[in-house]
N, CA, C and O atoms as a DFTB+ gen file, in Angstrom:
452 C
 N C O
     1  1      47.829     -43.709      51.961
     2  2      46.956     -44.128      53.034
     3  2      45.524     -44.078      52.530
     4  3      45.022     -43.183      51.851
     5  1      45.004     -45.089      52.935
     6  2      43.261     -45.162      52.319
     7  2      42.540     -43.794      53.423
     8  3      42.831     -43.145      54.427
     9  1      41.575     -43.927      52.530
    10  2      40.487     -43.064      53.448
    11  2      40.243     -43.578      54.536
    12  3      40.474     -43.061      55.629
    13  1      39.608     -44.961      54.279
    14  2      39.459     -45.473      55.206
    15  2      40.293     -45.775      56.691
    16  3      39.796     -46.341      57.665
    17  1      41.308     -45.388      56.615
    18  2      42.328     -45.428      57.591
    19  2      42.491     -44.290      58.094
    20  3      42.910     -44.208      59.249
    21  1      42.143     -42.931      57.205
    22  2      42.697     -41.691      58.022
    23  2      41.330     -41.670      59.421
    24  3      40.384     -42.397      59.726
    25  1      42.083     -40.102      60.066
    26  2      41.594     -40.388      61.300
    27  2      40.594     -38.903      60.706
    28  3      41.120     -38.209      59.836
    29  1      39.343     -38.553      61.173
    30  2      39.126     -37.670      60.942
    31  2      39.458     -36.440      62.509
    32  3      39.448     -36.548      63.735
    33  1      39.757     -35.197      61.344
    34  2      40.041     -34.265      62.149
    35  2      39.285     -34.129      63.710
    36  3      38.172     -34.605      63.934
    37  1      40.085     -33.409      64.710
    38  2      38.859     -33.606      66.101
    39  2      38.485     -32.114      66.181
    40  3      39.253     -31.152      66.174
    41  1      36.588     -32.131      66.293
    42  2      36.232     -30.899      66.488
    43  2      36.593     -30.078      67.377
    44  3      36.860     -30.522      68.493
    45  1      36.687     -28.765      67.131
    46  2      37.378     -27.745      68.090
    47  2      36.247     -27.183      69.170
    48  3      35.099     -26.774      68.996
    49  1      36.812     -27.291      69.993
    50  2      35.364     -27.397      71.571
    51  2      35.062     -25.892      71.481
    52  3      35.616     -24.833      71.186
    53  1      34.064     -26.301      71.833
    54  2      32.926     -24.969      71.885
    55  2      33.566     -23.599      72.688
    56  3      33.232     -22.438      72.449
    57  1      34.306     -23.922      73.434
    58  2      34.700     -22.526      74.111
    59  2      35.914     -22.020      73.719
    60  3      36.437     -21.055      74.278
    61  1      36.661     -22.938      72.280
    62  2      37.920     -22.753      71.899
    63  2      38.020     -21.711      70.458
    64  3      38.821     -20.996      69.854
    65  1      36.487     -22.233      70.400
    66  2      35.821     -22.055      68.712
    67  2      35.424     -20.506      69.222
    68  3      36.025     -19.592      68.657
    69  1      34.462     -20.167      70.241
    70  2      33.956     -18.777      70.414
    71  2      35.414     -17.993      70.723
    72  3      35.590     -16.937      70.115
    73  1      36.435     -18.446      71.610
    74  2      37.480     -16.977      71.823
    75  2      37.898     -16.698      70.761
    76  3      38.282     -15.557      70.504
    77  1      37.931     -18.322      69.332
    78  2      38.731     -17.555      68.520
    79  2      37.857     -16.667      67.528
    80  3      38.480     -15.949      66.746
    81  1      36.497     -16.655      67.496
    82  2      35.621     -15.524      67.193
    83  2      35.640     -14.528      67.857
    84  3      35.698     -13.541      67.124
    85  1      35.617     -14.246      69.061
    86  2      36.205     -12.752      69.515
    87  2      37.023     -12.228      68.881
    88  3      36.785     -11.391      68.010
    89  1      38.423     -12.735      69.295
    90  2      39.174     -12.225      68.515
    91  2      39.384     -11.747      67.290
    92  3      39.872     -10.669      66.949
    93  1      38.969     -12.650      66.646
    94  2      38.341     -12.129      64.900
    95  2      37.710     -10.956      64.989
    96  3      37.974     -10.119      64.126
    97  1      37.146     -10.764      65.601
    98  2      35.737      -9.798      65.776
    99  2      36.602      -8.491      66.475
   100  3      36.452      -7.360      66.014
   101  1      37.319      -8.693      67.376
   102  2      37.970      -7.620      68.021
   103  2      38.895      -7.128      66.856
   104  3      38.809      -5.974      66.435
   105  1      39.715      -7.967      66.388
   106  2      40.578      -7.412      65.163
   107  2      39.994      -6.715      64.350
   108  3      40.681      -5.816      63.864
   109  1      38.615      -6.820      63.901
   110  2      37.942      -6.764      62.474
   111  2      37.224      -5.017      63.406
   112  3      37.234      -3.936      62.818
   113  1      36.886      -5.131      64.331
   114  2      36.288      -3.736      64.514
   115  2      37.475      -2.876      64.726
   116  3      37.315      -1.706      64.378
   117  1      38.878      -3.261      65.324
   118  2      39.419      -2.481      65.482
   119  2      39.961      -2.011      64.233
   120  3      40.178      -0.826      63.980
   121  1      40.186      -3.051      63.408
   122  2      40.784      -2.498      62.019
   123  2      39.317      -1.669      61.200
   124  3      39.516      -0.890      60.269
   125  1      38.236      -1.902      61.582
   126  2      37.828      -1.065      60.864
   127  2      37.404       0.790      61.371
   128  3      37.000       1.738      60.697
   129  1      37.727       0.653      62.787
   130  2      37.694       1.866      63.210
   131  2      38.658       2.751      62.775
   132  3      38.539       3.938      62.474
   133  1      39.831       1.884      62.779
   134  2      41.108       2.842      62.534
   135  2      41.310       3.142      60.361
   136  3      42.102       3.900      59.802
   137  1      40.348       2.286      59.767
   138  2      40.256       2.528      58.720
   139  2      39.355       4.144      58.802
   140  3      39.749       5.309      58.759
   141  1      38.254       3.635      58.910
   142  2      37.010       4.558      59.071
   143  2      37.801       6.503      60.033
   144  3      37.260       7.597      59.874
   145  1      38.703       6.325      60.635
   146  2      39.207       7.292      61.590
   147  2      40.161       8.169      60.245
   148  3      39.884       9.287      59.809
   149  1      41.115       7.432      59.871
   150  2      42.189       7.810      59.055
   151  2      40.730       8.314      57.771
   152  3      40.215       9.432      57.750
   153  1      40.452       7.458      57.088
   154  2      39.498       8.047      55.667
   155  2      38.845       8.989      56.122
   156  3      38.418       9.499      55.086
   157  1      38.333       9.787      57.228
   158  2      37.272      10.586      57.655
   159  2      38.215      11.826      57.657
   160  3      38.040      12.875      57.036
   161  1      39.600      11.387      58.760
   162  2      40.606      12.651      58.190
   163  2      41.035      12.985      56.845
   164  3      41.332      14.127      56.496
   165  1      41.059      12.056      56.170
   166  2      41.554      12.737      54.950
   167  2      40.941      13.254      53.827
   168  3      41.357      13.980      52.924
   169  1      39.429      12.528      54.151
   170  2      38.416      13.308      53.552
   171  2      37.571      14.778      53.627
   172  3      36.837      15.464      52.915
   173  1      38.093      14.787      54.790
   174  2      38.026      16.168      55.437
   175  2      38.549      16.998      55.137
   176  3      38.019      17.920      54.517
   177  1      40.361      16.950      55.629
   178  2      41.245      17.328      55.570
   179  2      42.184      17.927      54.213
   180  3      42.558      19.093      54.085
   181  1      42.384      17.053      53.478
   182  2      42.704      16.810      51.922
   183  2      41.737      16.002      50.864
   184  3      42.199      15.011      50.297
   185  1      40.372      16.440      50.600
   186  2      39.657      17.099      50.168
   187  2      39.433      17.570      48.682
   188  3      38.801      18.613      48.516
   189  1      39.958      16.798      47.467
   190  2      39.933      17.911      46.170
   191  2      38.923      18.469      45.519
   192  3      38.976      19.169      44.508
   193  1      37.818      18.066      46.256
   194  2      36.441      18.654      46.039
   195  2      35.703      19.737      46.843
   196  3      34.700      20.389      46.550
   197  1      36.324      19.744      47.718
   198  2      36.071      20.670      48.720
   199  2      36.887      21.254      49.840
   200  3      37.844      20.609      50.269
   201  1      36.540      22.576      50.409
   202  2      37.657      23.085      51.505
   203  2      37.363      22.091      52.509
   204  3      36.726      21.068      52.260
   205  1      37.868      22.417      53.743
   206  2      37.671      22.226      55.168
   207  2      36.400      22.750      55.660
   208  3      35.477      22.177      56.240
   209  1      36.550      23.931      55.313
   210  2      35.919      25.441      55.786
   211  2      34.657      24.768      54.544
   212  3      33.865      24.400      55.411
   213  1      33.972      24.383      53.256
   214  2      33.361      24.162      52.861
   215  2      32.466      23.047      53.197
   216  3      31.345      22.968      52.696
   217  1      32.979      22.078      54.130
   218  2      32.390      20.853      54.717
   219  2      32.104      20.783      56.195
   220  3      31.294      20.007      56.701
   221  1      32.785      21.599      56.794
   222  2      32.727      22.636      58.040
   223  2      31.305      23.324      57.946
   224  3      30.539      23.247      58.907
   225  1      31.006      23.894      56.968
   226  2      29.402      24.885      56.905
   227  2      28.760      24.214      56.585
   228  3      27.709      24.308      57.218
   229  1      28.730      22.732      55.162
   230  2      27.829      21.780      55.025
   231  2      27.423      20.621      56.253
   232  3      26.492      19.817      56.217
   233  1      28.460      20.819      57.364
   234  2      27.883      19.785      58.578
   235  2      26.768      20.755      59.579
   236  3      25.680      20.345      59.984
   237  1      27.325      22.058      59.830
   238  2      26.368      23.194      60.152
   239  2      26.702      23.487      61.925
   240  3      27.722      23.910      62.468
   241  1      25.546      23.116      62.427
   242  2      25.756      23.082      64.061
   243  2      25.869      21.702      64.325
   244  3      25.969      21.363      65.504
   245  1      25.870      20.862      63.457
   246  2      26.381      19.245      63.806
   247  2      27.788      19.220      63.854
   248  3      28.225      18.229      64.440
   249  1      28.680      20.047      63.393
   250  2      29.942      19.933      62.774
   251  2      30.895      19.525      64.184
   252  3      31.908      18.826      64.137
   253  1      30.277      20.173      65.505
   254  2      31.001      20.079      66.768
   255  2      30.828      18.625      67.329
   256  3      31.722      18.080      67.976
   257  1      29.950      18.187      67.121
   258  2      29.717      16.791      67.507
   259  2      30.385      15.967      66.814
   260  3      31.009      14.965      67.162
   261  1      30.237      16.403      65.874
   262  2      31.294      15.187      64.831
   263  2      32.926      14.863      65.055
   264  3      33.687      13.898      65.129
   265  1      32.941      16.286      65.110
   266  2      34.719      16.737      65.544
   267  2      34.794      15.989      67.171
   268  3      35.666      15.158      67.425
   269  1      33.816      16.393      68.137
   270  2      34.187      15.119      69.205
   271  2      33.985      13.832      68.990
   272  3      35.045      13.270      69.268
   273  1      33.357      13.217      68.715
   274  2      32.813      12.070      68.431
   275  2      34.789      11.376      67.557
   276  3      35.617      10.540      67.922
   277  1      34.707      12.173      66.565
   278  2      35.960      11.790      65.954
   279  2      37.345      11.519      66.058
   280  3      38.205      10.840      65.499
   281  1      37.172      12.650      67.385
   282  2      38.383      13.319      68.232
   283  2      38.274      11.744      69.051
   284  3      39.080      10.836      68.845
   285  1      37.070      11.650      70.035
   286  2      37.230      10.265      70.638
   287  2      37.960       8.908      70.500
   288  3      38.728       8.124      71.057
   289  1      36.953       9.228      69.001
   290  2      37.416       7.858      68.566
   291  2      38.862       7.489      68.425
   292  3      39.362       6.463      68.885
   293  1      39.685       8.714      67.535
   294  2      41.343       8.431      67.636
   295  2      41.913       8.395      69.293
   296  3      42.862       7.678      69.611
   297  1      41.196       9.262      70.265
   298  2      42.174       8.760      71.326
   299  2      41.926       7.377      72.162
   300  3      42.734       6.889      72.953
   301  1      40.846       6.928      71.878
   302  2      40.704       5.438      72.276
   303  2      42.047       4.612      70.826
   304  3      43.098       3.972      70.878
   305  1      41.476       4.956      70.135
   306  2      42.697       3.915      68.711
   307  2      44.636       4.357      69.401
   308  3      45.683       3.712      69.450
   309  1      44.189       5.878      69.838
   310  2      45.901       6.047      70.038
   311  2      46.439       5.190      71.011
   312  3      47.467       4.514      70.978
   313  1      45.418       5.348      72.053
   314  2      45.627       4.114      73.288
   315  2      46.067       2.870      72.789
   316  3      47.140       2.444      73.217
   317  1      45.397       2.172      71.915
   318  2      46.154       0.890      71.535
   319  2      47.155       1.008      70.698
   320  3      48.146       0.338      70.988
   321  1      47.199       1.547      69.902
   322  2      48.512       1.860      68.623
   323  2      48.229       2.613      67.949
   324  3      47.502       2.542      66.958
   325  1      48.858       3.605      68.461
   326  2      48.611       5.369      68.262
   327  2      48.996       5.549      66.982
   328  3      48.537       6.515      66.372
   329  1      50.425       4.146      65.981
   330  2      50.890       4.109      64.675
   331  2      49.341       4.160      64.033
   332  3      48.788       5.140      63.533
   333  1      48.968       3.201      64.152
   334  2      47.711       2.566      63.598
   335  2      46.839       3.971      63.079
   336  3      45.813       3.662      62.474
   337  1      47.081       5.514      63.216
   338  2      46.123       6.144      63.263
   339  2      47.029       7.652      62.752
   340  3      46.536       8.767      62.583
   341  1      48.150       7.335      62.623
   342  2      49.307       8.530      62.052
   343  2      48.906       8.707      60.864
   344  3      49.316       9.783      60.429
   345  1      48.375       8.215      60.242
   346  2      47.909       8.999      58.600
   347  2      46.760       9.738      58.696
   348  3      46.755      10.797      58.068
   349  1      45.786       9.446      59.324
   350  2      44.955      10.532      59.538
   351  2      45.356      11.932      60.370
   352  3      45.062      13.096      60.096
   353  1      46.145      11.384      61.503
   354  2      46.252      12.402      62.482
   355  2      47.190      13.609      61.849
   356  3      47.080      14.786      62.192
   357  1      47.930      13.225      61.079
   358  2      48.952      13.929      59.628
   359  2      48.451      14.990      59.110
   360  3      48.935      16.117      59.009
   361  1      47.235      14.486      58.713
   362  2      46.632      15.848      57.923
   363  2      46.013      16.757      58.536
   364  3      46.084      17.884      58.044
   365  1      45.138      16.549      59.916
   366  2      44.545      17.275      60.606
   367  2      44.954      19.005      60.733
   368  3      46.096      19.313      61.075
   369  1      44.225      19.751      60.518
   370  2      44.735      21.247      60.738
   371  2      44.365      21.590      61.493
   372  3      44.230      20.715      62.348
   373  1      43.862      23.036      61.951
   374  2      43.542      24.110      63.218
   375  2      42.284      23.905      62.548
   376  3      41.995      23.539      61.409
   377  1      41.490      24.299      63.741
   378  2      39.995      24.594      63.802
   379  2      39.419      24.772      65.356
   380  3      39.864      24.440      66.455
   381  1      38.399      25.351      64.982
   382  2      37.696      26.249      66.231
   383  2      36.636      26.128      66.552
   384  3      35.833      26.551      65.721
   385  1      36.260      25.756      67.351
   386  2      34.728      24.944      68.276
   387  2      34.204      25.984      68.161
   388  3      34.920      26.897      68.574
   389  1      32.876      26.420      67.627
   390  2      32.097      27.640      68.347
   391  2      31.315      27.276      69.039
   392  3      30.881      26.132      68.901
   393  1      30.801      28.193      70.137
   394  2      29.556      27.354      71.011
   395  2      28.228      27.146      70.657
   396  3      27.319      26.898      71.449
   397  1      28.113      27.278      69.176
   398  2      26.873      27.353      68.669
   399  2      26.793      25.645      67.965
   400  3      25.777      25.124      67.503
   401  1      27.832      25.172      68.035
   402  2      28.165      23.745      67.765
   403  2      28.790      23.718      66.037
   404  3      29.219      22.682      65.530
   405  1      28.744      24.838      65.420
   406  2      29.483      25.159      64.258
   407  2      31.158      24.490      64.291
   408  3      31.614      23.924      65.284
   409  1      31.930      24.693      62.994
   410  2      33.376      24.747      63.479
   411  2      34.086      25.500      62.171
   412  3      33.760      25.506      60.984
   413  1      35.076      26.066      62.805
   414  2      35.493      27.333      61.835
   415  2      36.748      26.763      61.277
   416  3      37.318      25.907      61.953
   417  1      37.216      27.091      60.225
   418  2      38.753      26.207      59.622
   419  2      39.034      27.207      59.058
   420  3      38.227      27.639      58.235
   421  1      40.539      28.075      59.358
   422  2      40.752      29.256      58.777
   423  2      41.724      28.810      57.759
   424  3      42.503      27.857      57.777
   425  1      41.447      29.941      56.647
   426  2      42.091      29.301      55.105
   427  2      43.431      29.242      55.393
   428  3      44.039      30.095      56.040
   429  1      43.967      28.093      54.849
   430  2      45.022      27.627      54.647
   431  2      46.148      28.874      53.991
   432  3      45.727      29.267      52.903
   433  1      47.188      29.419      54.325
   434  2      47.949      30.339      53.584
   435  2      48.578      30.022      52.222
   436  3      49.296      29.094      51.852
   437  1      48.109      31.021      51.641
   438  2      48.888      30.379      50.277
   439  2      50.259      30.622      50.007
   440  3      51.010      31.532      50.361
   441  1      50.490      29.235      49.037
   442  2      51.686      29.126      49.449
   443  2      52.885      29.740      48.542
   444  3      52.500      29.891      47.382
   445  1      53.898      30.038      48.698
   446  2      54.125      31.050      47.640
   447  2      55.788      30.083      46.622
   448  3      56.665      29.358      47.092
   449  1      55.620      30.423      45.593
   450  2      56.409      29.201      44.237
   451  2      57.237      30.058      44.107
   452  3      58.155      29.913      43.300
């Protein structure tokens, strides 16, 4: 078929073109929250550079805010697909709010071979 004969494609209407940018956009933040959620646990959590309890005293009296802020964020992600967020939530251990906004992570027991 000549060029001249094809039909050219028909532009996609303006309000067909923006939902499917939402969506993009909704996918792309949600996948990057639940990236950003999981790497924050495990950087935390499992750690080969540092304890819990060592990144716990380097956040200071910020450390409580963070832990909510973080905490949030997975139960909004669990709400949509709570899978989406099982590798972080995996590693998570015990820890202890103080009211000074600190957070305490008691040593891990060692383990015995």
């Amino acid at each position: 078929m000549s060029i001249l004969n094809e039909q050219q494609p028909q532009q996609v209407p303006p309000a067909e073109r923006i939902a499917n940018q939402m969506i993009n956009q909704a996918r792309m933040a949600f996948q990057q929250l639940v990236s950003v959620y999981n790497e924050g646990s495990r950087s935390f959590w499992s750690n080969p550079r540092a304890t819990p309890q060592e990144i716990s005293s380097a956040l200071g009296n910020r450390a409580a805010e963070v832990f909510d802020l973080h905490g949030k964020i997975g139960a909004l992600l669990a709400q949509v697909k709570p899978e989406a967020i099982q590798p972080g939530q995996s590693v998570v251990g015990q820890f202890t709010v103080n009211a000074d906004g600190t957070v305490t992570v008691p040593e891990a027991p060692a383990q015995q071979g």
